[in-house]
C-alpha positions as CSV (number, residue, x, y, z in Angstrom):
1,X,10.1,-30.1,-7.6
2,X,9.0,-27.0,-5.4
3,X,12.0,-24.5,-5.8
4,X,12.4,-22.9,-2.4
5,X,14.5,-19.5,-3.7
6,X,18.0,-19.3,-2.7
7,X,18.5,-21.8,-0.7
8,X,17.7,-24.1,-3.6
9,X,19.5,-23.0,-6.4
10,X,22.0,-25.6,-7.9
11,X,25.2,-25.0,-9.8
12,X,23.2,-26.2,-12.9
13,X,20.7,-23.4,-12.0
14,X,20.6,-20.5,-14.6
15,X,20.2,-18.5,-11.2
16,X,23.1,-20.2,-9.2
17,X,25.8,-18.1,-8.1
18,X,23.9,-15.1,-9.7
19,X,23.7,-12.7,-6.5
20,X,27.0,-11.6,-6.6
21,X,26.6,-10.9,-10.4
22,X,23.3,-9.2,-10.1
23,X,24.7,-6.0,-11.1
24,X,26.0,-7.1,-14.2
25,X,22.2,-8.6,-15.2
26,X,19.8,-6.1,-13.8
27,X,22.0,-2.7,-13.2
28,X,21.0,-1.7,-16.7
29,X,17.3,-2.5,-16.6
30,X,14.2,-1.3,-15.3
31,X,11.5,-3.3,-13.1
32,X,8.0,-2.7,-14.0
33,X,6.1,-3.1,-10.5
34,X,2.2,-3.5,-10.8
35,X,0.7,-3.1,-7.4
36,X,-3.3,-2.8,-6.2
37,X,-2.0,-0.7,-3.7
38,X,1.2,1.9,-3.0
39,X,1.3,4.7,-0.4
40,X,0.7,7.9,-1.6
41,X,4.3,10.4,-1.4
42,X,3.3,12.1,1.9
43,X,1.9,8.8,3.4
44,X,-1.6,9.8,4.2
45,X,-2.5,7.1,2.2
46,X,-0.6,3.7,3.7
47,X,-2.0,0.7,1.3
48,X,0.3,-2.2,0.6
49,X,3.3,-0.1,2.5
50,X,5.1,-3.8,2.3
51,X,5.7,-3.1,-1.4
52,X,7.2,0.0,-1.0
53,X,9.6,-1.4,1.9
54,X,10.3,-4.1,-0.2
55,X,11.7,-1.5,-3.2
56,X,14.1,0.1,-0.6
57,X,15.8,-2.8,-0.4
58,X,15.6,-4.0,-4.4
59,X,15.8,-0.5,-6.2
60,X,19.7,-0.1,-5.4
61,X,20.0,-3.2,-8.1
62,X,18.4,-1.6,-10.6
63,X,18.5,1.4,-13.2
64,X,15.1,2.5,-12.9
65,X,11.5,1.4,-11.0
66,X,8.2,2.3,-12.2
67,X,5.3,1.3,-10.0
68,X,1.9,1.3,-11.7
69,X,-1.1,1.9,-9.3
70,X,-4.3,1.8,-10.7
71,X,-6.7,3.3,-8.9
72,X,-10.8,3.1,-8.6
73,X,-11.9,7.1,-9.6
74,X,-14.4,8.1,-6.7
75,X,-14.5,11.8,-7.2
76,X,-12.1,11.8,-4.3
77,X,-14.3,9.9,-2.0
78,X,-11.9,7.0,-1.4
79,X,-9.0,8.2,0.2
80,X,-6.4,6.7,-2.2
81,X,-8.5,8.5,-5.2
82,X,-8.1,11.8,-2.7
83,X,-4.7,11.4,-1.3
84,X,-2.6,9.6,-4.4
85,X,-1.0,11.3,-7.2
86,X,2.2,10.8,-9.1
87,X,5.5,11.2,-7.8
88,X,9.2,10.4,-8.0
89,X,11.7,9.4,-5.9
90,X,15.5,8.0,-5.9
91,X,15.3,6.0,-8.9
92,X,11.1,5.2,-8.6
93,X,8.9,7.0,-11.0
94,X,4.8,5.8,-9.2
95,X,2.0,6.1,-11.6
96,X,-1.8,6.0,-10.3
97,X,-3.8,5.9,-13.4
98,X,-7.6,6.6,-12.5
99,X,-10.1,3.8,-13.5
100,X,-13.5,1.7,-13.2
101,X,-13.9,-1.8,-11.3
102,X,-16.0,-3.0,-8.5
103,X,-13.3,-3.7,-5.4
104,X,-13.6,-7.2,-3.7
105,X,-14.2,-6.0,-0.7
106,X,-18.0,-4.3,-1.8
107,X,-20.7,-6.3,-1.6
108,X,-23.4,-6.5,-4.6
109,X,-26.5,-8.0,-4.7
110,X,-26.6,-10.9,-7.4
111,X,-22.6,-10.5,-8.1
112,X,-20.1,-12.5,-7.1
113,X,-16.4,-11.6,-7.2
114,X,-15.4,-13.9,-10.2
115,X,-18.2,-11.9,-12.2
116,X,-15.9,-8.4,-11.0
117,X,-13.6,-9.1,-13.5
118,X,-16.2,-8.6,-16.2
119,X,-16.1,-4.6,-15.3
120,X,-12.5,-4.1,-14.4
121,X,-10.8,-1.3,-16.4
122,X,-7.0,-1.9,-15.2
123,X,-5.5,-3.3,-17.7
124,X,-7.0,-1.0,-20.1
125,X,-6.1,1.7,-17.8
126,X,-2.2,0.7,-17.2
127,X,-1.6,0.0,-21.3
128,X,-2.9,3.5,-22.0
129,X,-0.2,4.9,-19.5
130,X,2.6,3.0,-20.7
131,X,2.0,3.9,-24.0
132,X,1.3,7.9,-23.2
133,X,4.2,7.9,-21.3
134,X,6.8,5.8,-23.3
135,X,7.4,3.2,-20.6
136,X,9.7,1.1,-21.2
137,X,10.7,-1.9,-19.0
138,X,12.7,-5.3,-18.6
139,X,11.0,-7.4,-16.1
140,X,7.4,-7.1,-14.1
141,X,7.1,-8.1,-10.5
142,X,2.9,-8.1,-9.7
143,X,1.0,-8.1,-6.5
144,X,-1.4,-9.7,-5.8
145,X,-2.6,-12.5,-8.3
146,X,-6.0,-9.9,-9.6
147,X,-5.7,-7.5,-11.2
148,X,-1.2,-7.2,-11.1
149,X,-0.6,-10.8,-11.7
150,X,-3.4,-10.9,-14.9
151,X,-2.3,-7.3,-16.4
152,X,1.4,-8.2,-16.0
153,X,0.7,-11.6,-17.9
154,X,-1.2,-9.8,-20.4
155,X,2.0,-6.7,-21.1
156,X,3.8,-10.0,-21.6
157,X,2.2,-11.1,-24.1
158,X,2.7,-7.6,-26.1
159,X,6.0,-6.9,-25.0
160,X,7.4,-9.8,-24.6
161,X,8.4,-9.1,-20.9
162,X,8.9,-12.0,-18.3
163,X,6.9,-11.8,-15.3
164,X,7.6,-12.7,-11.7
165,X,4.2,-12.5,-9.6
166,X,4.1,-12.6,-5.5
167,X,0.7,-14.0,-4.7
168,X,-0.1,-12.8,-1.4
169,X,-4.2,-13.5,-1.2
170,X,-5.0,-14.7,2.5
171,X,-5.7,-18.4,2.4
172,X,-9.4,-18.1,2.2
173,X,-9.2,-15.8,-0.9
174,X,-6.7,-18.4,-2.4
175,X,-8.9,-21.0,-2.4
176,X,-11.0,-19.3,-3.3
177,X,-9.8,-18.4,-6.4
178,X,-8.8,-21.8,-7.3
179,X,-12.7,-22.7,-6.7
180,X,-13.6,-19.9,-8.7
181,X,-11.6,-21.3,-11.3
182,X,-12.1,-17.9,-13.4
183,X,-9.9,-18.5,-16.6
184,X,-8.4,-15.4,-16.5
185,X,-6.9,-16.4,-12.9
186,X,-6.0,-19.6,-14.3
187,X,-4.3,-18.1,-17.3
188,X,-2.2,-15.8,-15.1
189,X,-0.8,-18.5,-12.8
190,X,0.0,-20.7,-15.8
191,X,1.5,-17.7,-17.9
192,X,3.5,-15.9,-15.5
193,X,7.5,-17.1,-15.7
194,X,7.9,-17.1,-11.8
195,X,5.5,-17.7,-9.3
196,X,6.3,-16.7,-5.6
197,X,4.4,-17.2,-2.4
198,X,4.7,-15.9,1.0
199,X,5.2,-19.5,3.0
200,X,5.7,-23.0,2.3
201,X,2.8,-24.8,3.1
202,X,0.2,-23.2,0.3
203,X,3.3,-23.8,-2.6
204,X,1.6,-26.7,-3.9
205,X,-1.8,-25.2,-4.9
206,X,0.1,-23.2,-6.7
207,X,2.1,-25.9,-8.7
208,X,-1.3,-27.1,-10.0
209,X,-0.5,-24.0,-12.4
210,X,3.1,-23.6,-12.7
211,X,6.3,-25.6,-12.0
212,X,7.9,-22.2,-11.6
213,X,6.9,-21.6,-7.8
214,X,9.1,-20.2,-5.2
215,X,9.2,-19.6,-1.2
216,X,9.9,-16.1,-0.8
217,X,9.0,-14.7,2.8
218,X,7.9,-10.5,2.7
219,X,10.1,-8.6,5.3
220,X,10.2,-6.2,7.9
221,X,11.1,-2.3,8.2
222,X,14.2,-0.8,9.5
223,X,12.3,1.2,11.4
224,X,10.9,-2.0,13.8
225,X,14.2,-2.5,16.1
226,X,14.4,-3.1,20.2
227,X,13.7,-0.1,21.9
228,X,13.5,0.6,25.4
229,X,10.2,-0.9,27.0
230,X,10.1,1.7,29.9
231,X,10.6,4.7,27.4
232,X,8.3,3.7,25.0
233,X,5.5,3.7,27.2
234,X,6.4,7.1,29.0
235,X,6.2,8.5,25.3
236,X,2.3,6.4,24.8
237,X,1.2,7.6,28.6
238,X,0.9,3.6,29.0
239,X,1.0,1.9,32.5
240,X,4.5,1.3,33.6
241,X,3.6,-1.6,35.9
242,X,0.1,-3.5,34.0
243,X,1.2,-6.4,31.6
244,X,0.2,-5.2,28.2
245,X,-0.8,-6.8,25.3
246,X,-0.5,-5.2,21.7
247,X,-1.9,-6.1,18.4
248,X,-3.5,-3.9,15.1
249,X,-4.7,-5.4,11.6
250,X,-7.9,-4.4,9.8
251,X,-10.8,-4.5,11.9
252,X,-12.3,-7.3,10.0
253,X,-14.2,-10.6,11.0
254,X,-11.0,-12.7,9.4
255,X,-8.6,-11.0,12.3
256,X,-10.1,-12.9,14.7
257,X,-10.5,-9.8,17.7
258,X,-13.5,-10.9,18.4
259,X,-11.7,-13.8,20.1
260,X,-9.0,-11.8,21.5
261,X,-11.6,-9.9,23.2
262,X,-13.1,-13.1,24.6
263,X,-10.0,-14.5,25.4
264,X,-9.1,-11.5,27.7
265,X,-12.3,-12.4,29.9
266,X,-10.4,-15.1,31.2
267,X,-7.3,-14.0,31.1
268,X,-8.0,-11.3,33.5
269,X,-8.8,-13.8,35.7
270,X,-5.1,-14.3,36.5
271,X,-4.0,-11.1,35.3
272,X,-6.6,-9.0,36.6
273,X,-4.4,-5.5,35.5
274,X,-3.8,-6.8,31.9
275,X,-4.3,-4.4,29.2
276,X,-4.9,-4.6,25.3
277,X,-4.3,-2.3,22.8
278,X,-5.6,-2.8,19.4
279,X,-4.4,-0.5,16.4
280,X,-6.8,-0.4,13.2
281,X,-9.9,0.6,11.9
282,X,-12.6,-1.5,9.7
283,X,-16.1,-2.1,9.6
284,X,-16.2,-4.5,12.7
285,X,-15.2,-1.5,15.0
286,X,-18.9,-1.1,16.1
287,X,-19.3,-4.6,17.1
288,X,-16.1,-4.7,19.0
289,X,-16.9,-1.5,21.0
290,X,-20.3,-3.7,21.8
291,X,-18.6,-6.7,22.6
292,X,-15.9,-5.1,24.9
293,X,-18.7,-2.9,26.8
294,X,-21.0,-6.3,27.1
295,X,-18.2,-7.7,28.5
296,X,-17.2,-5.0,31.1
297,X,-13.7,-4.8,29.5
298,X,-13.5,-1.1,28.8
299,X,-10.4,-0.2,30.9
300,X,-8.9,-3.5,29.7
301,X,-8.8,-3.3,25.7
302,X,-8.4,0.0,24.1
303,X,-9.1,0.5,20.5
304,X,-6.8,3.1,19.3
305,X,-7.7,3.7,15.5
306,X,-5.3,3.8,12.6
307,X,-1.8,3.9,14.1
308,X,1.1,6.2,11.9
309,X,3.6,4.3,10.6
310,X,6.2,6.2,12.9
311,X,4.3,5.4,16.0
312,X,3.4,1.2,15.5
313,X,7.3,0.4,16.3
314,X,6.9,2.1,19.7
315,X,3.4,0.3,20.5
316,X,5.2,-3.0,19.8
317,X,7.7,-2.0,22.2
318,X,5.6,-1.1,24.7
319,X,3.9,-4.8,24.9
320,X,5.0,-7.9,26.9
321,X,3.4,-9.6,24.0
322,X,2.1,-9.3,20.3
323,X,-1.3,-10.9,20.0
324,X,-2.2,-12.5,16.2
325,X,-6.0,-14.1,16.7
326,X,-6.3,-14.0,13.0
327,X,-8.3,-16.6,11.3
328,X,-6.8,-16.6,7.7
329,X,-3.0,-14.8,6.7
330,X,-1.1,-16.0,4.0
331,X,1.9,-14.3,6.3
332,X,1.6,-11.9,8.6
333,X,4.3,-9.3,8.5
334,X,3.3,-7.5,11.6
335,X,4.6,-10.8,13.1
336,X,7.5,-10.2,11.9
337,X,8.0,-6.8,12.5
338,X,7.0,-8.0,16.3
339,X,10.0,-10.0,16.8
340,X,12.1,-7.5,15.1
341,X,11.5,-5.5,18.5
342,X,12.1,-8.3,20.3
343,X,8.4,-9.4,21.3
344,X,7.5,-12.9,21.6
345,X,4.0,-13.5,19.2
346,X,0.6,-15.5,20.6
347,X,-0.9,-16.4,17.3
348,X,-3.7,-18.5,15.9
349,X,-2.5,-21.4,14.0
350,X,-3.2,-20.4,10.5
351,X,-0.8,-20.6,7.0
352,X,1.3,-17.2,7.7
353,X,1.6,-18.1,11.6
354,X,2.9,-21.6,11.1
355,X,5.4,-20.3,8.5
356,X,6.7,-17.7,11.3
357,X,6.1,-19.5,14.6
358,X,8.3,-22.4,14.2
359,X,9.7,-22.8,17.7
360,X,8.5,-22.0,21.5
361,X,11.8,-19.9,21.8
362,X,9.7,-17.1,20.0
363,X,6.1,-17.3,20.6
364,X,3.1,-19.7,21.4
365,X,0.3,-21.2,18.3
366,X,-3.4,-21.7,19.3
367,X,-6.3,-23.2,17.6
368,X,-8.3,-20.7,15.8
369,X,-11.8,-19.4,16.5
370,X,-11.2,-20.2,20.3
371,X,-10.9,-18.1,22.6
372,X,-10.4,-20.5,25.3
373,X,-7.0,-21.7,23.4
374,X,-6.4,-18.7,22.6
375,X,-6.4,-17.1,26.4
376,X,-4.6,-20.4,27.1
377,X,-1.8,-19.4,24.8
378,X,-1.6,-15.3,26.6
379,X,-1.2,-17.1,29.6
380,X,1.7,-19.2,28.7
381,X,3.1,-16.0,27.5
382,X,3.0,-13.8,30.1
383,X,4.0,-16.2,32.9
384,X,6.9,-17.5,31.1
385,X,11.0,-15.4,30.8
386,X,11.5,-14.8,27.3
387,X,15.1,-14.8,25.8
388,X,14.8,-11.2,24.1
389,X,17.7,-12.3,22.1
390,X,17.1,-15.1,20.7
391,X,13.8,-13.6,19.1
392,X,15.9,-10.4,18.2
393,X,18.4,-13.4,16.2
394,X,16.0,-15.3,14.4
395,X,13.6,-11.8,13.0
396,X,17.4,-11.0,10.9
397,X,16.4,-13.9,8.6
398,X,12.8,-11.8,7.6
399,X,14.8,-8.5,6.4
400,X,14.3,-6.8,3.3
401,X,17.7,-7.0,2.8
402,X,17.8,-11.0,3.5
403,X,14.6,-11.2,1.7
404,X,15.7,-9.6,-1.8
405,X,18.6,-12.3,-1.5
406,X,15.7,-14.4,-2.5
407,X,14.3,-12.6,-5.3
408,X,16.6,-11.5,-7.3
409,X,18.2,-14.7,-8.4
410,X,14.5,-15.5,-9.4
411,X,14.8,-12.8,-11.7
412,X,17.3,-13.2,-13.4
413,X,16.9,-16.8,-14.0
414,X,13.3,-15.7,-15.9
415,X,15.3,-13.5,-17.5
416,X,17.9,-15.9,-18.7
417,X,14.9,-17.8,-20.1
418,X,13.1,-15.2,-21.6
419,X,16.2,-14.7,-23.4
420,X,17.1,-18.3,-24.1
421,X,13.2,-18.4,-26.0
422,X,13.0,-15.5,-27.6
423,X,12.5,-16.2,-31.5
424,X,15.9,-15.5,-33.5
């Protein structure tokens, strides 16, 4: 049976009824969260940022956090390496222990990414923390299925700690890994006590593993609310009267902007003053300058760089409509944090979008890798009345504060097992 969080729990269920008595199981104890990525204190570095939101919301139900970062030593090359160092706050002690590994995302000759693991310090590099420091911890919630997911698996075997592990690989890296069949992958899906991913559909590839697998969705920022459209772009010097399209990500083949760029060649046609602005920055920003000077676009799509995280909520604002062309999201919280403002979302049809795009009262699915669908779709949206409302109602079911309403009774029912087998 695929457990779907709370809205699943039984009375038999070691977790039923446990949210109101969360206090009384976890306001003593301290979460252990392993993480590849955490922003640095002053935010110059923004990595996995969704992590950190997600601990506003879950810290308040625990004594202590500790958040275990470790990081590839680059001489201070790589901006994480330059920009993150330890640092408390609240109740959150973050550690970034400096370490060796080949990241997935570099290419080498002859290696694949299953051999990677073979030179991955991590683990090695988060046990000799925890034991310089005195860590001491209850429960581990990892990121990420490699490294988190495998070091918190292999603390549990030496502390004797349960582990809940959000697997939030894209669906092309999932399966992936389950190709890849690496045994130390394998071992951490089978050994972890709770096993949660970001939408529905992908749940079953994961119960190949474990029976222990949970819908959880991630959530959105406080900071994304309605704000008004007119104002925000006064404030971003953006056209009061040109229809405007918004989206950012990675600038990466697998976020599809090639296509969006395409798209808007046709779209122009009926909207000949439309204008896109993309935040982001990645390796594909040279071939998307190309591609939107080959196709005369240059006043229509704007690349704007990396956008701070105080700006992006009035850039979504500012938009008639949030544009998703990715090819591959195991969620996609920016589409979330999209109709949090109030924005309806034209997105590819891939896992993440068909977990969030459920209804034409909020946005509009296209096929993916085509642009033709694709400008079909931005169409639809800008020539149709959205009710603002409606969207603004059903983002309150994708806040951290809804969202932890999910997780913690999956804690404590691992730790209620953990208990019920631990030797006498």
């Amino acid at each position: 049976m695929i457990r779907w969080g709370v809205a699943r729990m039984t009375d038999q269920d070691p977790a039923a009824g446990s949210l109101a008595g969360s206090e009384k199981v976890l306001g003593e104890r301290t979460l252990l969260v392993i993480s590849p990525d955490f922003p640095a204190q002053d935010n110059r570095y923004m990595g996995s940022l969704f992590v950190k939101n997600q601990l506003e919301s879950l810290k308040h139900h625990f004594k202590h956090v500790i958040v275990i970062v470790p990081v590839l030593f680059s001489g201070g090359i790589l901006p994480n390496d330059r920009y993150c160092h330890d640092y408390s706050y609240d109740n959150i002690s973050v550690y970034y222990p400096r370490c060796f590994f080949f990241p997935r995302s570099v290419s080498l000759p002859l290696i694949k990414n299953s051999q990677k693991f073979s030179f991955d310090t991590r683990l090695s590099a988060v046990q000799n923390l925890i034991e310089k420091k005195h860590l001491q911890f209850d429960l581990i919630h990892a990121h990420f299925t490699w490294p988190s997911t495998y070091i918190a698996t292999r603390l549990k075997e030496q502390y004797h700690i349960p582990v809940a592990a959000t697997i939030h690989e894209d669906s092309g890296w999932l399966k992936e890994e389950i190709q890849d069949a690496n045994q130390s992958l394998v071992d951490s899906w089978r050994n972890a006590d709770a096993l949660i991913r970001v939408n529905r559909q992908e749940i079953p590839l994961l119960k190949q593993y474990n029976d222990a697998v949970f819908f959880v969705p991630n959530g959105f920022s406080p900071l994304f609310k309605p704000m008004d459209t007119r104002t925000c772009r006064l404030q971003l010097q953006v056209s009061l009267e040109k229809p405007v399209l918004f989206s950012v990500g990675d600038l990466i083949p697998r976020k599809g902007f090639s296509y969006l760029i395409d798209a808007l060649t046709i779209v122009r046609r009926q909207y000949p003053n439309i204008i896109c602005y993309i935040g982001g920055h990645g390796p594909e920003e040279k071939n998307l300058r190309r591609q939107i000077r080959d196709n005369h676009l240059e006043d229509r799509v704007i690349l704007l760089g990396s956008i701070p995280e105080d700006i992006l909520p009035l850039w979504m604002n500012c938009a008639d409509l949030y544009a998703l062309p990715s090819l591959q999201e195991s969620f996609g919280i920016v589409q979330i944090e999209a109709l949090a403002c109030g924005k309806p979302v034209i997105a590819a049809r891939n896992a993440g979008s068909r977990e969030i795009v459920v209804s034409d009262d909020i946005g509009v699915l296209c096929d993916p890798h085509d642009s033709d669908s694709l400008a079909c779709a931005l169409v639809q949206g800008l020539s149709r009345k959205w009710d603002h409302q409606k969207i603004l109602a059903y983002s309150e079911k994708y806040s951290w504060e809804m969202v932890v309403k999910s997780i913690l009774p999956i804690y404590i029912r691992i730790i209620r097992n953990n208990r019920t087998h631990d030797p006498p």
